[in-house]
PDB file of N, CA, C and O in Angstrom:
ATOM      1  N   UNK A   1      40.085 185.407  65.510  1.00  0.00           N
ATOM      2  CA  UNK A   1      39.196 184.363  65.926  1.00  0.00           C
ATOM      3  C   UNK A   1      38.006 185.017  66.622  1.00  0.00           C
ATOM      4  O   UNK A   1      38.195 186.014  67.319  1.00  0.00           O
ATOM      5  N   UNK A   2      36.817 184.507  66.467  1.00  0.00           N
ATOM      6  CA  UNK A   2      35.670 185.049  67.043  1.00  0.00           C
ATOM      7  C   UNK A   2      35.660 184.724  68.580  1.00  0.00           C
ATOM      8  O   UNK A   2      36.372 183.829  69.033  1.00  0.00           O
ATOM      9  N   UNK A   3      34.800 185.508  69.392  1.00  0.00           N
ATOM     10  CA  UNK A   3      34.713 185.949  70.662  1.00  0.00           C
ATOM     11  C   UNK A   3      34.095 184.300  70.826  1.00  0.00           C
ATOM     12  O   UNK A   3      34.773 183.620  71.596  1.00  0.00           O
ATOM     13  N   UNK A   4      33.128 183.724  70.318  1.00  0.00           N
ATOM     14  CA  UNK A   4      32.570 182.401  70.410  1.00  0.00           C
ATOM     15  C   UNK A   4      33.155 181.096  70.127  1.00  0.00           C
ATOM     16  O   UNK A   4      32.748 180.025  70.576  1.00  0.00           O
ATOM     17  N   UNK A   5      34.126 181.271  69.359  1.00  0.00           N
ATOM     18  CA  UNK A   5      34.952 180.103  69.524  1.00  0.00           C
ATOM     19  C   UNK A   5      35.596 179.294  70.854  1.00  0.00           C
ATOM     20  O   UNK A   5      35.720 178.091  71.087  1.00  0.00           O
ATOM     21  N   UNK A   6      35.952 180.506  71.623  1.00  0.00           N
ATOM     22  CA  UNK A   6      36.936 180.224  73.133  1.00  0.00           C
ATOM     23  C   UNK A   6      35.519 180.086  73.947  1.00  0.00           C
ATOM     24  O   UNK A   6      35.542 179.238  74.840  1.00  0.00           O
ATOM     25  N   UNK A   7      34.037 180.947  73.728  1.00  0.00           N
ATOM     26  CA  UNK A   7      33.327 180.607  74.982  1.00  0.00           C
ATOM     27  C   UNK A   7      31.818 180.797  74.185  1.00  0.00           C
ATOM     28  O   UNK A   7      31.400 181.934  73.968  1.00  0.00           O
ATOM     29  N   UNK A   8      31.111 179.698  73.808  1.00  0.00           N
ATOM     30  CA  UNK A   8      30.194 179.426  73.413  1.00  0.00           C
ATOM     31  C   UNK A   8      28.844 180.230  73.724  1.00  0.00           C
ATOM     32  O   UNK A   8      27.786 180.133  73.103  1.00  0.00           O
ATOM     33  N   UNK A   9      29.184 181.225  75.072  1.00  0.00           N
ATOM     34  CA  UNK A   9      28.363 181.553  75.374  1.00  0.00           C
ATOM     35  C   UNK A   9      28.141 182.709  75.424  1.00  0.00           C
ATOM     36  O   UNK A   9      27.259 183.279  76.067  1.00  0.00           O
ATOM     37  N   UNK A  10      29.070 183.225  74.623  1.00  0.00           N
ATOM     38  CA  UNK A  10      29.635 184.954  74.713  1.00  0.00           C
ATOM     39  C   UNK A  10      28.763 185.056  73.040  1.00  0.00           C
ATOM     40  O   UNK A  10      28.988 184.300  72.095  1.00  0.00           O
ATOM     41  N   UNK A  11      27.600 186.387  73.060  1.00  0.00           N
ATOM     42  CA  UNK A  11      27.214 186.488  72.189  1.00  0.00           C
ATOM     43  C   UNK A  11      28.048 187.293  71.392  1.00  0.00           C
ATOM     44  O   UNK A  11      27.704 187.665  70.271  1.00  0.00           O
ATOM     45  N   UNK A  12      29.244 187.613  71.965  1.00  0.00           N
ATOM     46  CA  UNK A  12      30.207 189.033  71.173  1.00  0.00           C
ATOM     47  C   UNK A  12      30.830 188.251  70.250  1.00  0.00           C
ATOM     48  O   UNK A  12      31.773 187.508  70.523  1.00  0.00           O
ATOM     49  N   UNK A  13      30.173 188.431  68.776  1.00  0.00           N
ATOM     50  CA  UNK A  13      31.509 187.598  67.872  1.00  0.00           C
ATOM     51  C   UNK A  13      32.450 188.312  67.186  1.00  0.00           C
ATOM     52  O   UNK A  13      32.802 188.184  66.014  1.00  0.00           O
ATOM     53  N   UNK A  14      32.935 189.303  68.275  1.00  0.00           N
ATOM     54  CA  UNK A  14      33.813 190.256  67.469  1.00  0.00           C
ATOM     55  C   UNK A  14      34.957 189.724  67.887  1.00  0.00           C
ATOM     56  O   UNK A  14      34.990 189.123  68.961  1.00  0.00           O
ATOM     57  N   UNK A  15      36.341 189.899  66.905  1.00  0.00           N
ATOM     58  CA  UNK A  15      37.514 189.501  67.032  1.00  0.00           C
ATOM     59  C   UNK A  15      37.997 189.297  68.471  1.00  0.00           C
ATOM     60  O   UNK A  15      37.544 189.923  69.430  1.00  0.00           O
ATOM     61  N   UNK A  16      38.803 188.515  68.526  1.00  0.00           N
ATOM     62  CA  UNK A  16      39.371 187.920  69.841  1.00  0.00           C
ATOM     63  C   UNK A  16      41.299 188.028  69.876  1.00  0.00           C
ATOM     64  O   UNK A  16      41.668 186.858  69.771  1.00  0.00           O
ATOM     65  N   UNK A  17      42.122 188.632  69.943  1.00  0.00           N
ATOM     66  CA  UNK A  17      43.449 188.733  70.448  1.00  0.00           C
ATOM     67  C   UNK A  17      43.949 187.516  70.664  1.00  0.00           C
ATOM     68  O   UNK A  17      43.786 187.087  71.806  1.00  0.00           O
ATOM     69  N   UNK A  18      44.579 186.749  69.810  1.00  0.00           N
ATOM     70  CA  UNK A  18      45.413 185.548  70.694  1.00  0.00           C
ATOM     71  C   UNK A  18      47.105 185.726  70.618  1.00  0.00           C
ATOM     72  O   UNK A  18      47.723 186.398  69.793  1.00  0.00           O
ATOM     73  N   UNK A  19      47.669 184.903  71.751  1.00  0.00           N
ATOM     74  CA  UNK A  19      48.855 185.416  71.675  1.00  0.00           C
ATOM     75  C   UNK A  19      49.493 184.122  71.836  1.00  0.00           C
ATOM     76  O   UNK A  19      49.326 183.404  72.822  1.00  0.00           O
ATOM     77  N   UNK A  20      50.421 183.769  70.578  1.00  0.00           N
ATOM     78  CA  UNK A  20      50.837 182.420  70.576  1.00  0.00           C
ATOM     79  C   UNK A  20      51.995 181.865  70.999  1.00  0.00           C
ATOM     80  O   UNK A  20      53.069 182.227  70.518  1.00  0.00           O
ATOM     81  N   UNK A  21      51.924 181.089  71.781  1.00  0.00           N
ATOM     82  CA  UNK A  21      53.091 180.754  73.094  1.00  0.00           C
ATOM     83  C   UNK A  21      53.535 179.205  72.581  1.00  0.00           C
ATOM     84  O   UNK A  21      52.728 178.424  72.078  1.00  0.00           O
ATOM     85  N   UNK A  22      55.155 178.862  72.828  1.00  0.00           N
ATOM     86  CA  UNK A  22      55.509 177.228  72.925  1.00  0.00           C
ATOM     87  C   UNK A  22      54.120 176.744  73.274  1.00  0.00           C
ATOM     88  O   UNK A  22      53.296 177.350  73.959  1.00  0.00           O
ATOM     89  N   UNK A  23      53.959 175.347  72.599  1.00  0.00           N
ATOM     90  CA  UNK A  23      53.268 174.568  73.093  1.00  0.00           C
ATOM     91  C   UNK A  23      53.291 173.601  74.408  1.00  0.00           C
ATOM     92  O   UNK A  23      54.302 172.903  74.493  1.00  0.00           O
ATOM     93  N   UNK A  24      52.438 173.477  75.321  1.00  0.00           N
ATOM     94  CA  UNK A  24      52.813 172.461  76.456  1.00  0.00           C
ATOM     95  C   UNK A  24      51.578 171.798  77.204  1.00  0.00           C
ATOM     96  O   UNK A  24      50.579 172.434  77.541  1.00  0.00           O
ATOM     97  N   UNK A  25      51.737 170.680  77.384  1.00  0.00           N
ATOM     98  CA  UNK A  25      50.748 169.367  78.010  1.00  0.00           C
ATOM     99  C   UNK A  25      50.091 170.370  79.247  1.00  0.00           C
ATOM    100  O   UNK A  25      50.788 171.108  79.942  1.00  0.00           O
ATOM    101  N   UNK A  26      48.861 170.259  79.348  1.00  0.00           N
ATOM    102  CA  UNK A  26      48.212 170.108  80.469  1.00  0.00           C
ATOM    103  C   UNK A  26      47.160 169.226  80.847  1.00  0.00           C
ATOM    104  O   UNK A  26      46.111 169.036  80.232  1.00  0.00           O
ATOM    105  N   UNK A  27      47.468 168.797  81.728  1.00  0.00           N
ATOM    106  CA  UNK A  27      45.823 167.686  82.419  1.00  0.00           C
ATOM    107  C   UNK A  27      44.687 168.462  82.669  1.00  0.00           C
ATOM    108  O   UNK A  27      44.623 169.433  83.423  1.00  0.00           O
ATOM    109  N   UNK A  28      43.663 167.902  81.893  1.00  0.00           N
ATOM    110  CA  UNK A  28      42.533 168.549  82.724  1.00  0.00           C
ATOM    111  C   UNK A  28      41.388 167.284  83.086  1.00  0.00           C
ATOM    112  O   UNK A  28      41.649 166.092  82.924  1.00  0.00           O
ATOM    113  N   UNK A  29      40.164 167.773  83.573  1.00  0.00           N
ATOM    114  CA  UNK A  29      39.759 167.074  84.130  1.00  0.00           C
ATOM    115  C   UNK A  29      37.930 167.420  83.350  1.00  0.00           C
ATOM    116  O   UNK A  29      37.249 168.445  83.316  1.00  0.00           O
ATOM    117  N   UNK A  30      37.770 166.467  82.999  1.00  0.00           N
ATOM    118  CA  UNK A  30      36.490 166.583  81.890  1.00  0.00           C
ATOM    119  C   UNK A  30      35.434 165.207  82.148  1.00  0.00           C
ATOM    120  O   UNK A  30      35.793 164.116  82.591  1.00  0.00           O
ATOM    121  N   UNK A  31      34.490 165.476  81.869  1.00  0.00           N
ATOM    122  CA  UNK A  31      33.335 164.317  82.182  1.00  0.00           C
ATOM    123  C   UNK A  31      33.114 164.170  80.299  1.00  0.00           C
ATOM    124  O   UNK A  31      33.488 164.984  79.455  1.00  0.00           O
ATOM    125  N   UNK A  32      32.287 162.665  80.049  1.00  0.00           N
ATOM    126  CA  UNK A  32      32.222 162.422  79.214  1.00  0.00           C
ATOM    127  C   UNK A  32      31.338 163.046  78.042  1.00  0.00           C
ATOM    128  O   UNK A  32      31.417 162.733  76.854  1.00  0.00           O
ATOM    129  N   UNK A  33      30.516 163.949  78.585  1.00  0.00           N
ATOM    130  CA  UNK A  33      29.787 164.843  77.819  1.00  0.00           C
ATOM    131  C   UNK A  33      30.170 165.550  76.774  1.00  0.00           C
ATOM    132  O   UNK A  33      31.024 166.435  76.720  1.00  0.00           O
ATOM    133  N   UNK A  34      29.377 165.040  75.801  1.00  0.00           N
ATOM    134  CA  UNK A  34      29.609 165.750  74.417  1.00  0.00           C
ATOM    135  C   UNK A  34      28.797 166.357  73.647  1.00  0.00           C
ATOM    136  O   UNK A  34      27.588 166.129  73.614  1.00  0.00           O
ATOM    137  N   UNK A  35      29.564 167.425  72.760  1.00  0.00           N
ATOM    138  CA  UNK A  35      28.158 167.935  72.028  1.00  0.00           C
ATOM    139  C   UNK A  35      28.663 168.219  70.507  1.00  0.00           C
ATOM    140  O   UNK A  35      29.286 169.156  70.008  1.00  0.00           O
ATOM    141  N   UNK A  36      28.378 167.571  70.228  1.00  0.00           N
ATOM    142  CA  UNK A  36      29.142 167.751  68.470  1.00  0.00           C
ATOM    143  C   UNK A  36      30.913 167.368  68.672  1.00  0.00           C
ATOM    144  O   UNK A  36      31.505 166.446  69.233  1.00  0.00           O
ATOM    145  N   UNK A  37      31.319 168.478  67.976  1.00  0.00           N
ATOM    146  CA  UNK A  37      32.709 168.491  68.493  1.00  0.00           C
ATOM    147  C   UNK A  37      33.428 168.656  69.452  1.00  0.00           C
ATOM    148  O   UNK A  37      34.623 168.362  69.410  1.00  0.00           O
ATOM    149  N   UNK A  38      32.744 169.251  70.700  1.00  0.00           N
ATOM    150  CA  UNK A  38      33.446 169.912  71.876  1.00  0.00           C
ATOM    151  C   UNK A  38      32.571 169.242  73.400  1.00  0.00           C
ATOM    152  O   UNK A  38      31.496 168.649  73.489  1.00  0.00           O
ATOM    153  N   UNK A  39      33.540 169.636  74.418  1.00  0.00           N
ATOM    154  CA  UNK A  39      32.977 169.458  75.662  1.00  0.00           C
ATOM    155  C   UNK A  39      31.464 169.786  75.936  1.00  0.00           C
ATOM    156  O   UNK A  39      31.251 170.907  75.474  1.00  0.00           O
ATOM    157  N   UNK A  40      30.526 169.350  76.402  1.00  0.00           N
ATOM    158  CA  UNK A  40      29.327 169.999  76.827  1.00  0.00           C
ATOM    159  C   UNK A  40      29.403 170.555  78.173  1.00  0.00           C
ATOM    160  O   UNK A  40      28.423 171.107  78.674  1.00  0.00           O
ATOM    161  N   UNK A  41      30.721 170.417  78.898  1.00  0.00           N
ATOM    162  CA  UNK A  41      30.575 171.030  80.316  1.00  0.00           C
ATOM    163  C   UNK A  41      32.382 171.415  80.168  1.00  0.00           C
ATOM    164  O   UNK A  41      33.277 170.702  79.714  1.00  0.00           O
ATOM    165  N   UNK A  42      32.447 172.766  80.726  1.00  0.00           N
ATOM    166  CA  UNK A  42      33.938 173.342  81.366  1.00  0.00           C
ATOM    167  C   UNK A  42      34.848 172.061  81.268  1.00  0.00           C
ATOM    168  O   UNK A  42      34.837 171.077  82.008  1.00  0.00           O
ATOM    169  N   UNK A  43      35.493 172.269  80.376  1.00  0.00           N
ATOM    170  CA  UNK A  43      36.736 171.494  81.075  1.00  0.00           C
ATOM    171  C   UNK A  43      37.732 171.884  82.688  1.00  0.00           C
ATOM    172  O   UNK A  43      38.230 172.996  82.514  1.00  0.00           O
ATOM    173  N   UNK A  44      37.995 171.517  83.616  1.00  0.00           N
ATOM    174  CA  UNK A  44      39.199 172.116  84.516  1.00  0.00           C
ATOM    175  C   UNK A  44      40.426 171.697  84.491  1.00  0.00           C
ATOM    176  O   UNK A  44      40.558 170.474  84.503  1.00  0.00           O
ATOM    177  N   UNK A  45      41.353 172.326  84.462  1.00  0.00           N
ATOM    178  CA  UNK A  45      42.878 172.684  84.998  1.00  0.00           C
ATOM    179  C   UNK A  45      43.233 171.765  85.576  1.00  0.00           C
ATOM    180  O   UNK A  45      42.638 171.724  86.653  1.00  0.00           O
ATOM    181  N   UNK A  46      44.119 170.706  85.418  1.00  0.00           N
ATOM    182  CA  UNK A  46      44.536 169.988  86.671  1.00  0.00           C
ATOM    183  C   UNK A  46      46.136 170.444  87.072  1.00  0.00           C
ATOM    184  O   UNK A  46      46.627 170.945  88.083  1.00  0.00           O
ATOM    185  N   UNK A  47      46.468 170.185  86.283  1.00  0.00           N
ATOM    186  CA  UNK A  47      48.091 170.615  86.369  1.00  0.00           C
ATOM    187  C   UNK A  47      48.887 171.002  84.999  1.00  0.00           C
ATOM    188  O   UNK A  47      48.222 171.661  84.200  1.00  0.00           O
ATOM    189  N   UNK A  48      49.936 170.748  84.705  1.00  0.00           N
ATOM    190  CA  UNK A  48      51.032 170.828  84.012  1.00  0.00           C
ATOM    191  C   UNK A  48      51.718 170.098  83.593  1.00  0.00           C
ATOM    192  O   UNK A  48      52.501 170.239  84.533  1.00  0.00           O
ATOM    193  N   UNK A  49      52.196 169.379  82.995  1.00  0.00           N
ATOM    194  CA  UNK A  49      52.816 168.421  82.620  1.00  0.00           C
ATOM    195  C   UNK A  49      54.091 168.636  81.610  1.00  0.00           C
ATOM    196  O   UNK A  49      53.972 168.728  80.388  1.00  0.00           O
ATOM    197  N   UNK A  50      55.088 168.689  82.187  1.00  0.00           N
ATOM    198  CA  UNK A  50      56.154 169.327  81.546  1.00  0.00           C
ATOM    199  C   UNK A  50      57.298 168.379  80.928  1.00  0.00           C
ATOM    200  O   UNK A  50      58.174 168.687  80.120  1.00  0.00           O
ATOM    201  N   UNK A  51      57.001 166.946  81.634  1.00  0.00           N
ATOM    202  CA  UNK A  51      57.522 165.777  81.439  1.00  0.00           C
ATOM    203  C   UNK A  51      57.330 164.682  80.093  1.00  0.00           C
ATOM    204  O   UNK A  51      57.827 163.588  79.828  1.00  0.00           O
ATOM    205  N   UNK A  52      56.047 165.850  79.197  1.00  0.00           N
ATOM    206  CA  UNK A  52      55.587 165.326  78.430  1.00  0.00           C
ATOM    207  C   UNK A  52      55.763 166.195  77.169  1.00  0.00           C
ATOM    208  O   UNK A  52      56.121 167.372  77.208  1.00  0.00           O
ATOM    209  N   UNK A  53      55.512 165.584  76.174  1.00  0.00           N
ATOM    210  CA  UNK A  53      55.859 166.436  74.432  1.00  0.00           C
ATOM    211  C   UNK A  53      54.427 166.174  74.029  1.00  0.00           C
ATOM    212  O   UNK A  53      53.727 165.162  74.019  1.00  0.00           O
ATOM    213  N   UNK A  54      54.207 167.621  73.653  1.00  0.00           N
ATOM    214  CA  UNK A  54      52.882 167.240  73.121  1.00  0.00           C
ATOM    215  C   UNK A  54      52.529 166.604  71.713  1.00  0.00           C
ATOM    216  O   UNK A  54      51.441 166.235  71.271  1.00  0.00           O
ATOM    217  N   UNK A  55      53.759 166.593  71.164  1.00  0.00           N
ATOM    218  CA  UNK A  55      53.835 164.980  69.952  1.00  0.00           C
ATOM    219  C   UNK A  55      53.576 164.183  70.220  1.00  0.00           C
ATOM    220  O   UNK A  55      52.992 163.456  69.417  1.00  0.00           O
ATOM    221  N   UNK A  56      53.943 163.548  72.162  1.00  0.00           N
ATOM    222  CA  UNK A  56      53.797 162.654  72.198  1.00  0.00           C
ATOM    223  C   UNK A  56      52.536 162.070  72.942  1.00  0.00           C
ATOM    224  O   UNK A  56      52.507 161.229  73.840  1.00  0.00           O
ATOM    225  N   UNK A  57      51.621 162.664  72.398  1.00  0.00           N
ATOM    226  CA  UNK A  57      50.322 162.923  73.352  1.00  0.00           C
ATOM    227  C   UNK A  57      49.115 162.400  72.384  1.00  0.00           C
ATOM    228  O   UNK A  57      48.548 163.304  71.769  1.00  0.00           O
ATOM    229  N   UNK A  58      48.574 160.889  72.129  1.00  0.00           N
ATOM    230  CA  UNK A  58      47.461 160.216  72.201  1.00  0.00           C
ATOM    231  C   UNK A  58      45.996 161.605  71.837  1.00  0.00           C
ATOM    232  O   UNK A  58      45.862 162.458  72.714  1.00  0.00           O
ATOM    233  N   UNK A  59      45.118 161.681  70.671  1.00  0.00           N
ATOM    234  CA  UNK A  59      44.538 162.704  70.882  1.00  0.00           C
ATOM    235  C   UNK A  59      43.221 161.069  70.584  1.00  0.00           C
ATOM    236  O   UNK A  59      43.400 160.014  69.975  1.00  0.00           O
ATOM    237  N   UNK A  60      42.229 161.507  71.210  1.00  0.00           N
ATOM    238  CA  UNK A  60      41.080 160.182  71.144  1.00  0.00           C
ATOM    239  C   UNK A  60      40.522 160.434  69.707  1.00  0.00           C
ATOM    240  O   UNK A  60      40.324 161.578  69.297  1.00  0.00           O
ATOM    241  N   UNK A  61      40.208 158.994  68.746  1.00  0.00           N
ATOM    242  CA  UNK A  61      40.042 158.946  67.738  1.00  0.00           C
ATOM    243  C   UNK A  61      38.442 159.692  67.148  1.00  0.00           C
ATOM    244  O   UNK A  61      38.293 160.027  65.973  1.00  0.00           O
ATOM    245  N   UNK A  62      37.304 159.861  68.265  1.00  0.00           N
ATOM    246  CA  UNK A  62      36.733 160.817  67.856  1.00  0.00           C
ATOM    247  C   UNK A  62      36.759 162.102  68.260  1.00  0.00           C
ATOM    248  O   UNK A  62      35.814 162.770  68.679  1.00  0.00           O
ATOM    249  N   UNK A  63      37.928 162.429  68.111  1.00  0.00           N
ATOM    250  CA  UNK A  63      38.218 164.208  68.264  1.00  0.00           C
ATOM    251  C   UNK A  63      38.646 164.786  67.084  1.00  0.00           C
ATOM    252  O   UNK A  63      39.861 164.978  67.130  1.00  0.00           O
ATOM    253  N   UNK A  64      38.112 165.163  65.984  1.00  0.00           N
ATOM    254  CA  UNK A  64      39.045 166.473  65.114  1.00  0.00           C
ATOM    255  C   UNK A  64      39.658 166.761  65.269  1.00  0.00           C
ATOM    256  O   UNK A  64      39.123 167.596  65.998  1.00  0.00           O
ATOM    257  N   UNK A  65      41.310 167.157  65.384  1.00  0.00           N
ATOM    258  CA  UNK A  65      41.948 168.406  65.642  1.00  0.00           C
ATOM    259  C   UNK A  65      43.038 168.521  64.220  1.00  0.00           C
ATOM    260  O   UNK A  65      43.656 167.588  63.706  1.00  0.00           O
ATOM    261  N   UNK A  66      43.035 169.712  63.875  1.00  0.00           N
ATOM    262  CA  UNK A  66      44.038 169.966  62.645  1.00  0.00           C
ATOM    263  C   UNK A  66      45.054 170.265  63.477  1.00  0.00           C
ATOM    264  O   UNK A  66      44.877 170.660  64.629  1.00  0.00           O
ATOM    265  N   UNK A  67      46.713 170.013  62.681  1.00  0.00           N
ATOM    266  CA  UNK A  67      47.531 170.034  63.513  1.00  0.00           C
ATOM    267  C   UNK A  67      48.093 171.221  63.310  1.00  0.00           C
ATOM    268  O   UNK A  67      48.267 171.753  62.214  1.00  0.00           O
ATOM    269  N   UNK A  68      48.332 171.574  64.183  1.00  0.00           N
ATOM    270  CA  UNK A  68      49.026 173.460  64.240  1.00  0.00           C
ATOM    271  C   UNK A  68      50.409 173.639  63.124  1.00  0.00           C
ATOM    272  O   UNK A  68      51.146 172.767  62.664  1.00  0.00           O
ATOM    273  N   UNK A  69      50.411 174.727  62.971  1.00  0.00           N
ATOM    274  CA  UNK A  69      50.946 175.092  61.935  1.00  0.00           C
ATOM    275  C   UNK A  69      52.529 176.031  62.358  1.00  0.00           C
ATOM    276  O   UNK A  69      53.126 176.908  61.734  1.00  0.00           O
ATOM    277  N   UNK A  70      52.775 175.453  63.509  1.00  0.00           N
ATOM    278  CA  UNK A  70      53.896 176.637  64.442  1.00  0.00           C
ATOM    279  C   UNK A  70      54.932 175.634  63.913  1.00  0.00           C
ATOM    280  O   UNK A  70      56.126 175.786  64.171  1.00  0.00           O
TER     281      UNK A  70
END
C-alpha cells in the first residue's frame, strides 16, 4: 500500500508495511467534514469497544467500504 493512502500528506508513495491483526470496534471522534471519500480533518481515538462485533457495526450509507477479505 502506498505511503499516501494512510496519510494524505506524506509525499513518500513508496510502499508501506501493514501488519494484519483480528479485527475490532473503535470509537472515534470526527466532525462532519468531507472530502470525496474520506475525512477532511484527523479523525481521534476515543476508545475501544470490545462489546461490539464489527459485523455488527452500521457503516453510513455514503461511505464506500469493500468488505475485507480476512
Amino acid at each position: 500500500m502506498k505511503g499516501t493512502t494512510l496519510d494524505r500528506f506524506n509525499r513518500d508513495a513508496s510502499p508501506t508495511e501493514l501488519t494484519l491483526v483480528d479485527p475490532v470496534v473503535v470509537e472515534v471522534l470526527a466532525d462532519a467534514a468531507w472530502s470525496g471519500q474520506s475525512f477532511r480533518h484527523s479523525l481521534r481515538f476515543r476508545r475501544v469497544r470490545p462489546e461490539l462485533d464489527p459485523a455488527d457495526v452500521e457503516v453510513p450509507s455514503n461511505v464506500a467500504v469493500d468488505a475485507p477479505d480476512w
